[in-house]
N, C-alpha and C positions, 0 to 999 in steps of 0.2 A: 504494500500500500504506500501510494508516496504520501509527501507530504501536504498537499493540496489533498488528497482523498481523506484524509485526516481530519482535516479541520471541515471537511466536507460535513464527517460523521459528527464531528462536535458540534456543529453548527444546529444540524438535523437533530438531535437527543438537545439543545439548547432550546429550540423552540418547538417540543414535543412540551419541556417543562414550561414554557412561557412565549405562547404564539404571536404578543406585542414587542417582543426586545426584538430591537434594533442592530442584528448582528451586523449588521453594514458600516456599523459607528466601533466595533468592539477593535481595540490596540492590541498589539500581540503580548506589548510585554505592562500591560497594567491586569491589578488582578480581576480576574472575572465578577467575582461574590459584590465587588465595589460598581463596577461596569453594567451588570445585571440584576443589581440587589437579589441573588441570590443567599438563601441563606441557606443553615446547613444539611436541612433535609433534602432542597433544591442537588444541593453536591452530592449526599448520598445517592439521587436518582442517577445522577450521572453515572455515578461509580458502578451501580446498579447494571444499568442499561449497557453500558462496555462488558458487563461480565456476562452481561443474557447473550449481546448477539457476536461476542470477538471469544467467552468463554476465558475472560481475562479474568486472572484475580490481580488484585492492587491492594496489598497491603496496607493495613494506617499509619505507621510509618513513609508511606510513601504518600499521603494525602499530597504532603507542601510539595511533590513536583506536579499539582495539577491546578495550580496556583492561577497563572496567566496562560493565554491563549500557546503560545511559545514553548513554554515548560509543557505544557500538555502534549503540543505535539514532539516533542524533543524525547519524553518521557514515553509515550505509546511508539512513536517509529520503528525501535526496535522490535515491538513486541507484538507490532503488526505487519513487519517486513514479509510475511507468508503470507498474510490474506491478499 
């Protein structure tokens, strides 16, 4: 999966949780939860929804690399390099 298919999927699972945000406006490197007023059940779905349809687990230790748009994709790249 490149990198662009990535933020595809984030984008797609972002406005599954909140069909008015403005992915058009979101920075790569400011953090999302600020950008989206998500808060942390919002992030759990994410976390969620990568383990339904990529069968990713993500550790909570590894929360803060899912921080900004960037770190998201920087942190799944590898771990979706086969899809």
């Amino acid at each position: 999966m490149t990198r662009n298919e990535i933020k595809g999927v984030l984008f797609e699972i972002l406005k599954d949780i909140d069909e008015e945000s403005e992915l058009n406006l979101v920075k790569l490197d400011q953090p999302l939860r600020d950008q989206l007023d998500l808060d942390s059940m919002d992030f759990l779905d994410i976390v969620m929804e990568l383990r339904k349809r990529y069968k990713l687990q993500i550790p909570e230790e590894d929360y803060s690399e899912l921080a900004t748009l960037k770190s998201c994709i920087d942190y799944l790249e590898p771990k979706l390099k086969k899809s």
